[in-house]
N, C-alpha and C positions, 0 to 999 in steps of 0.2 A: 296983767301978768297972771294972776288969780285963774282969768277965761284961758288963756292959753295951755296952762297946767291942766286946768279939769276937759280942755280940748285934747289933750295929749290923752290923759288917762283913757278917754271915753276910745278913744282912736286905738290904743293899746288894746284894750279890753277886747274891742271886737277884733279888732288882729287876733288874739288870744281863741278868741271864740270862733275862728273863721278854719285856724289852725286844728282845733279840735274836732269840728267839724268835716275839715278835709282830712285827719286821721280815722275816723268809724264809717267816715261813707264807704261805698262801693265804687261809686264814679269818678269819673277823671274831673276832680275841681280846677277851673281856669279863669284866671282875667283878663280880658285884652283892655290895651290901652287904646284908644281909638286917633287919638289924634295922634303918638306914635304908630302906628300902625305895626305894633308888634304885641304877641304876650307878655305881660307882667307879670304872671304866674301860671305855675303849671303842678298839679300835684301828684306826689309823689308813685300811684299807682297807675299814672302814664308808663310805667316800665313794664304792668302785667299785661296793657295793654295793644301797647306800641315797639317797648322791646327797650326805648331807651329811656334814660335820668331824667327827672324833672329839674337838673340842672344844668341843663340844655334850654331852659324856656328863656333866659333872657336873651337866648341869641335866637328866638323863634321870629324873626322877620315877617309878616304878612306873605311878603312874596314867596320865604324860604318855604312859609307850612303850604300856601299853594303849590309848594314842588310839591306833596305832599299826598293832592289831591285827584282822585281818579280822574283823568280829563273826560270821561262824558259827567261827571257831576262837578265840574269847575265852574262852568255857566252859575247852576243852582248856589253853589255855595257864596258867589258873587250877590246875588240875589237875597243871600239870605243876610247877609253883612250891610247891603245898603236896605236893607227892611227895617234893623237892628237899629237902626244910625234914626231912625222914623217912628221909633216906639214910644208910648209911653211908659212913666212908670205903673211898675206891677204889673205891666203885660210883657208874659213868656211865648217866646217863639221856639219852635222847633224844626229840626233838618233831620235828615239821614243824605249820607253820603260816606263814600268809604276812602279810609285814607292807609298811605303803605308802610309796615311799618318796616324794624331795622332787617327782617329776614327777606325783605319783595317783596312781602305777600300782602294785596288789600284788606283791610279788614273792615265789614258793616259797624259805624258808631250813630250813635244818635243824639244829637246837641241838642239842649234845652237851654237859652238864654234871655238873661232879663235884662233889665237898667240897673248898673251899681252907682255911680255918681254922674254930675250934669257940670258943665262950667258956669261960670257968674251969666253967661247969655243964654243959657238952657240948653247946649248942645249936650250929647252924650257923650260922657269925657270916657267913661269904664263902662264895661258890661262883664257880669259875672256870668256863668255857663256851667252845667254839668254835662259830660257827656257817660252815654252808655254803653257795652260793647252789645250790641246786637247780631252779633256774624252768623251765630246757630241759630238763631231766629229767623233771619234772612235767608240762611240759605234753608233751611228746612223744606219749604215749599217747593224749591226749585228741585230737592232729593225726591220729595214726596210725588212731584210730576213725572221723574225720573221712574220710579219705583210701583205709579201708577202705568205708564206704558209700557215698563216690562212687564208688570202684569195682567194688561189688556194682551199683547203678546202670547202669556205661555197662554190667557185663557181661548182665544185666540186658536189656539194650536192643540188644544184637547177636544179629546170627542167626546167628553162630557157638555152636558146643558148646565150653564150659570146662570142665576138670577140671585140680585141683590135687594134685601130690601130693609129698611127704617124700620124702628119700634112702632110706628105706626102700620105696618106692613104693604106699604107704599113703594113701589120697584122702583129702585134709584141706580140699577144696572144691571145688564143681559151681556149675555156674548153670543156672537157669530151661531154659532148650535142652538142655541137657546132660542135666537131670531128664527132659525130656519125649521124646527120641531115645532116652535107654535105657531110659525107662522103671521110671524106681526114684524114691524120695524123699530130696535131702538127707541129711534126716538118719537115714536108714537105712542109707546107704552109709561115711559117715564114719568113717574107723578100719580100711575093708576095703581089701583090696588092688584092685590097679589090674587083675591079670591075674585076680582076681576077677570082677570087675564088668562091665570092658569087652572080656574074652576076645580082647587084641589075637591077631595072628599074631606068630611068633618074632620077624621083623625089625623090629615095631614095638616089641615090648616092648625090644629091645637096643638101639633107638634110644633112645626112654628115659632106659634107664640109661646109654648114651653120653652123651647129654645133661649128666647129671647130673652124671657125672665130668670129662668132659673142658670142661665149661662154653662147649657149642659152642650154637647157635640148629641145629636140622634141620628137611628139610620132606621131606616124601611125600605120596605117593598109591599107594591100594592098595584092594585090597576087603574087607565089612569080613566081618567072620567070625559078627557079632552078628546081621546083617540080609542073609545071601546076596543074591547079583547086585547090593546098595550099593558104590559108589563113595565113598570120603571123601579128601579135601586136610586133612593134617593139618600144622599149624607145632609143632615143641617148642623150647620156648624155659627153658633153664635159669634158676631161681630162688636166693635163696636159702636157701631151706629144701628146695628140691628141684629139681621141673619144673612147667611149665603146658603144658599139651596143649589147644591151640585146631582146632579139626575141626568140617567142613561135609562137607554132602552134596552131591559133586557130580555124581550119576547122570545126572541130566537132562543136563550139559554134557557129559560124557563119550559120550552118547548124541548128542548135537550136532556132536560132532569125528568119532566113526564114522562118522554118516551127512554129513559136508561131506566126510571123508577117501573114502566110500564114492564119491562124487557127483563128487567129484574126478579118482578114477583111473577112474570108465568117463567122463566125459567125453574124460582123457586117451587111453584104449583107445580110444573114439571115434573120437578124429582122427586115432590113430595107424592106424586102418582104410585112412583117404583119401590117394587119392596124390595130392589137394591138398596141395601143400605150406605148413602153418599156424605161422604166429607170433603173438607179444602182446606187446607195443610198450608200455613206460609211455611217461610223459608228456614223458619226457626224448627218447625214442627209439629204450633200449635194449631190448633184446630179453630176458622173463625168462621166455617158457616157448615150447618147440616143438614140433612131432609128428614123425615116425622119419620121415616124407617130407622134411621141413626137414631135418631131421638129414644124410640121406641123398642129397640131390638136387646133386650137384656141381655143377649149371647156376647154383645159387642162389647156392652157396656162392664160385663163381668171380665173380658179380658182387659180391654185398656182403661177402664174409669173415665168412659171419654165425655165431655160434653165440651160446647162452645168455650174457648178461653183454657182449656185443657191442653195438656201435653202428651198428642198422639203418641211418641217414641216414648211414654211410662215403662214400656214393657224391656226398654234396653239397660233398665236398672241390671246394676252387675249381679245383685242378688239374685237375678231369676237365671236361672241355667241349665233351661232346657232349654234343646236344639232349635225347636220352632220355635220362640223367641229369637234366636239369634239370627236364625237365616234370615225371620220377618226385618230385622232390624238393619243386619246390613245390606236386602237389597234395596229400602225404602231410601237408608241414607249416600246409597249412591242415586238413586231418581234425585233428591233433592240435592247433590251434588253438582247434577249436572252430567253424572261417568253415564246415566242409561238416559235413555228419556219415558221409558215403561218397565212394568217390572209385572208378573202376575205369580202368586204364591198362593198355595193352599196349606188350611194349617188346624189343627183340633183344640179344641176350648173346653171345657166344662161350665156348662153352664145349666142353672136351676137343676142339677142334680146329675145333670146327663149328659153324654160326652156329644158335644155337635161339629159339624164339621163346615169350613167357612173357604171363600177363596177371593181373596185381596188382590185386585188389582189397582196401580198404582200409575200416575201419569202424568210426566211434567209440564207446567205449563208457565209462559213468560211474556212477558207483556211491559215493553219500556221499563225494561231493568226491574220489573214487579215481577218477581217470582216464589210461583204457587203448587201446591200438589191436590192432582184431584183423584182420593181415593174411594174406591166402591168392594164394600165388602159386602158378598153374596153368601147366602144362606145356603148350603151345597145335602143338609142334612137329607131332606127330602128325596132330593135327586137322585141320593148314594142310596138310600132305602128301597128306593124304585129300582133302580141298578141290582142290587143285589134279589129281590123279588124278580127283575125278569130274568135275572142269572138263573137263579132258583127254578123260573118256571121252564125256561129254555133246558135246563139240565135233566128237570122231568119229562120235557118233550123227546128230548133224544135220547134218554131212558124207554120210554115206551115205541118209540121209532124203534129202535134197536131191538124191541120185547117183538115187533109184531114182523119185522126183518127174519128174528130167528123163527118166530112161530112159522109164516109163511114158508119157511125155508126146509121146516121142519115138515109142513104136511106138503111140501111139492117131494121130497125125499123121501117120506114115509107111505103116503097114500097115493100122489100121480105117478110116480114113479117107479112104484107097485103096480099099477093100474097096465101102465105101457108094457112094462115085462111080460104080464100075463098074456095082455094082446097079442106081443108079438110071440109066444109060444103057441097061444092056441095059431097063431097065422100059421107056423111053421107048419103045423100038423094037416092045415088045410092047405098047405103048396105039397105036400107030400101025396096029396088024393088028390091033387089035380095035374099031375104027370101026363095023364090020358086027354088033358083038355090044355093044350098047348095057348086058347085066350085065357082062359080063367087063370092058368099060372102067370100068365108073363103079369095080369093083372094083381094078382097076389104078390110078387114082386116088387111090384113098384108098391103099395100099401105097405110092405117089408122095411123099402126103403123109408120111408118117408115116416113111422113110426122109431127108426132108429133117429134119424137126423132129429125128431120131435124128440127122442132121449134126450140123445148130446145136448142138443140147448137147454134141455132140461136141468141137467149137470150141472153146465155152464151158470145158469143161473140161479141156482140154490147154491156153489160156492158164491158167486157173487153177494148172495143175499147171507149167506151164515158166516157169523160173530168169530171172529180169529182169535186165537191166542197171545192176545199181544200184552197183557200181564204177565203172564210167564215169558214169553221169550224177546218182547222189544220190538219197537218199532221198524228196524231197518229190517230185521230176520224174518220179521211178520208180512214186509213188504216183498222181500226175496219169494216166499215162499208162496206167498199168494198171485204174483207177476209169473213164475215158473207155471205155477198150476193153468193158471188162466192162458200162459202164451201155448200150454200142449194143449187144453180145450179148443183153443181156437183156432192153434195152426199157425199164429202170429210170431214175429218177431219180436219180441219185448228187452227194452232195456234198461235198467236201472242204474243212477250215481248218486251217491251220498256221500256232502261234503259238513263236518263236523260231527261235532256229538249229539244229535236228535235225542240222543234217550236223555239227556236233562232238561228236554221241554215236558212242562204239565202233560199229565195223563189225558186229560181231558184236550188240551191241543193236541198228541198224537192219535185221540180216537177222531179228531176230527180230519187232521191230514188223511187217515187213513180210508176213512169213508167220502173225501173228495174225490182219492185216485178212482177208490171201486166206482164212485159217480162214474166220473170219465170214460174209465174202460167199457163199463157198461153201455154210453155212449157209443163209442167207439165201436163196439159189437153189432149193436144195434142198426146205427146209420149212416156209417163215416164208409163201409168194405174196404179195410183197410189193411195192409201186408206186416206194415210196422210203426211200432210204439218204442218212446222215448218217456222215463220218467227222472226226472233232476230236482235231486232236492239241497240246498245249500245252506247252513245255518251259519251265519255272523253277529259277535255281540248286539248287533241291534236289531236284526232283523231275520226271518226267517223268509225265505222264496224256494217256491216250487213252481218246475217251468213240464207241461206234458205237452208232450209236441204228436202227431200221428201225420199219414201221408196217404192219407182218405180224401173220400172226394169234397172236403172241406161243408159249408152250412150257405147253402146256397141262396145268396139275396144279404151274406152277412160279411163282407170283404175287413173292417174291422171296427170292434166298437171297445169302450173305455169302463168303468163301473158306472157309469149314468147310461150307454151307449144302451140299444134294443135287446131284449130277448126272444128269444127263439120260442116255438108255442113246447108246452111240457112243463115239467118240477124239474129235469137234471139241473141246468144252470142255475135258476133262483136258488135251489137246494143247497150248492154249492156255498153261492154268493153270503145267503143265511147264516151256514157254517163261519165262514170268516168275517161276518160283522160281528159275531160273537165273541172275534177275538180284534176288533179291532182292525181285522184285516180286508183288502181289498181282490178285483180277478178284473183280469183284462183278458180280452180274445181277439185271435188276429185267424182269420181262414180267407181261406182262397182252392184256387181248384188243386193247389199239389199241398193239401191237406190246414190242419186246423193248431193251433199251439195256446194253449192254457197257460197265462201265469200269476200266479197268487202268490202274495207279499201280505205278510203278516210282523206288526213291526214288534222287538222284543225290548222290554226294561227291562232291569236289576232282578224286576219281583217275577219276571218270568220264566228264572233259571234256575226254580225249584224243583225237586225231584219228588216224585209222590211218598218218601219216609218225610219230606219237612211240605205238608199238603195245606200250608198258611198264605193266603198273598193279603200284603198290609192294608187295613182297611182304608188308608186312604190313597193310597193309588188307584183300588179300585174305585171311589168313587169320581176320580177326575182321568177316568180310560189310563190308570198305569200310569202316571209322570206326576206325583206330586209334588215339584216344583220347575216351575217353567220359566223363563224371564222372554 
């Protein structure tokens, strides 16, 4: 009775302890009965597992949990039950097979079973069992193979080179690029080292290993030692079993930046040749690249404060409000608008003490939505100086032209002209005492004549050569009077029309039309024998033209030529031509046999409709020929 009680107690106790046991485990605690061929227990975290109650196990049949059982792991599980059925005690066997739980779904478990009690003839009456769930365990490998071919795949389909390699830098994978750049197979390389195969240089293999240790990401570029004059961009990116070495070839680009870096600096050597001074204006304004004359040129610098990183448009501060700031500024910000695509301005500055004079041109330029302004500001000071000195010296030219015109004029009128009178009076005196010698007169006679006709042309040509009144009485009246004189000297027909007001062109342009015509005529006298003259002069706000036509026997071998076109041998034409480059102006000739036509065009600005009481033309037109702003 005694044995029976302390047999219950001891039997309690471990029930007690089995209980407790199967409440802190993790695993599914289970008994099966073996010779019922069903579970006796099942515990209660078979529902995290499987989905249902552990009180369900008494009706857990052998055959029912074989429903239970994956049928390709039904075999095994049979196998593993009659192995069970063959054990001794304290030896554990173990299974994996996957069972379904209440949702369909299989799930990886893993039984671990022993011997729990034996019958009076030793058979194996119980076996106790833990199971585990294994499902993430299980399938992980099978993700992992999954995750390993899609990324054989993308690497695979990149045109980069991979290689893979262990902390020991042992290549444990390439891909397809990788194969075909170094030229080896897979799996012939696998297992070799890295400074094997790809014969880096010292700093890449240290990177490498840097990589590896210090689990940093590195990137280079270098050449490579495998394929001399290659270029490669290589990424190392530490792994966890080592590193991956991702590498391209980038010869070709490398070859691309030499020659845009090459193309770069002689462009910049380029400009840095010109003492144009050159800027590039982005879209904002500012200024991000210059030449050593921008650099250099204080004129510029004392207008805009300009240097690289600078705000070229400084000058359209509201505060500044003189007119050449304004014009500068909005023809610049229509270039950089887009409204022009060039603009060119001239415009005066002070600078280091003195006023200089500069001319900005401006020009836009675009390039895949990049848009830039390329400005060149010219130093014009020089030019104007020179300009005004050959003004200067031209003005003393035809000054003394003019002194030795009237002087000539003065000793053919005073002393040859003298001279011939005398002549022909003492003749007269010796045709009166040769009445009686009927040769010697008639011979006297003709000497008679031919000393008057020597007058007349004589006449003829000291008006032409002596200085008119054209201060006193003006252009058109100066012309009148001197076309009358000349057409009774010569017998000619002469015509003259004047359309505008000639007398509010400079002095100095009516002394010059006026010494063209005399050119002309004097031509015209000379070699043209010609009946009649036309002279036409027309003046419009921008231009003045004068057209002399005659109906002589034109310039033979010259049908017609342009201001480049040939000249004639003599000073009359070049003479001319002289005169109106002086003023900007140009002379076209057209002849043929029913005579010859002159026409000069002289074009006029604003500043050249001054009258000699206002004898100012602004200094800066003159130094850019009269138009100081032009787009």
């Amino acid at each position: 009775m005694m044995l029976n009680r302390t047999a219950r107690d001891r039997e309690q106790r471990a029930q007690h302890m089995l209980r407790r046991v199967v409440g802190v485990s993790p695993e599914v605690i289970y008994v099966y009965h073996v010779p019922w061929r069903r579970i006796a227990f099942l515990g209660h975290r078979v529902r995290e597992v499987l989905g249902f109650a552990s009180s369900r196990s008494h009706r857990f049949k052998l055959v029912d949990f074989e429903g239970l059982v994956h049928p390709a792991d039904l075999v095994g599980f049979r196998r593993h039950l009659a192995a069970i059925e063959r054990a001794a005690d304290g030896e554990i066997l173990s299974r994996e097979l996957r069972i379904k739980g209440t949702d369909g779904r299989y799930r990886w478990l893993r039984s671990r079973d022993t011997v729990l009690a034996r019958t009076d003839g030793g058979a194996v009456a119980k076996v106790v069992g833990a199971v585990a769930n294994i499902d993430e365990v299980k399938r992980a490998p099978a993700a992992d193979a999954v995750s390993w071919s899609r990324l054989d795949d993308v690497l695979a389909t990149i045109g980069d080179c991979y290689v893979a390699v262990d902390r020991h830098l042992r290549i444990v994978d390439m891909n397809a690029e990788a194969e075909s750049w170094l030229k080896v197979r897979r799996e012939d390389v696998i297992g070799h080292t890295y400074g094997d195969i790809v014969a880096p240089p010292a700093d890449l293999a240290e990177a490498v290993q840097k990589a590896i240790e210090e689990r940093l990401p590195r990137r280079m570029e270098m050449q490579s030692r495998r394929r001399p004059g290659t270029w490669l961009d290589l990424h190392i990116h530490p792994s966890r079993g080592g590193a991956s070495v991702l590498f391209r070839d980038i010869t070709e680009r490398k070859r691309a930046e030499r020659e845009a870096a090459r193309s770069r600096q002689l462009l910049q050597s380029s400009l840095d040749t010109l003492s144009t001074q050159i800027a590039i204006l982005d879209e904002a304004g500012t200024i991000v690249a210059t030449n050593k004359a921008w650099e250099g040129q204080f004129g510029a610098q004392a207008l805009w404060g300009a240097g690289v990183g600078s705000d070229h448009l400084v000058f359209c501060d509201p505060a500044r409000r003189d007119t050449e700031a304004r014009g500068l500024c909005k023809e610049l910000r229509s270039v950089l608008s887009g409204e022009k695509k060039t603009a060119r301005l001239a415009y005066s500055a002070e600078a280091g003490g003195q006023r200089r004079w500069f001319q900005l041109s401006a020009a836009r330029f675009e390039w895949d939505g990049d848009i830039q302004l390329i400005v060149a500001n010219e130093d014009l000071t020089d030019v104007r100086q020179a300009k005004e000195a050959l003004s200067e010296l031209s003005g003393r030219l035809s000054a003394l032209r003019e002194e030795e015109r009237q002087r000539i004029a003065q000793e053919l009128h005073d002393s040859t002209a003298q001279h011939l009178v005398a002549a022909t009076l003492n003749l007269m005196t010796l045709k009166a005492k040769s009445l009686s010698y009927p040769g010697v007169h008639k011979l006297l006679e003709n000497v008679e004549s031919s000393l008057e006709e020597a007058t007349r042309e004589l006449r003829v040509f000291t008006y032409l050569l002596h200085p008119l009144a054209l201060e006193n009485d003006g252009l058109e009246k100066t012309l009148r009077n001197y076309l009358d004189g000349f057409g009774r000297r010569t017998r000619m027909d002469v015509q003259l029309s004047v359309a505008g007001n000639i007398e509010d062109l400079p002095f100095a342009l009516q002394c010059g039309i006026l010494r063209i015509i005399q050119e002309a005529l004097a031509n015209v006298h000379r070699h043209a024998a010609a009946t009649h003259v036309s002279v036409a002069l027309k003046m419009t706000p921008g231009a003045l033209r004068l057209v002399f036509a005659d109906d002589g026997r034109g310039m033979p071998g010259e049908a017609e030529q342009g201001e480049a076109g040939p000249v004639r041998r003599g000073m009359g034409i070049p003479g001319m031509r002289s005169r109106l480059r002086d003023f900007g102006g140009s002379l076209a000739i057209r002849s043929g046999s029913h005579g010859t036509t002159l026409s000069a065009f002289v074009p006029l600005s604003p500043a050249n409709h001054w009258s000699p009481a206002s004898d100012q033309a602004p200094l800066l037109a003159v130094a850019l020929d009269g138009n100081p702003h032009q787009t």
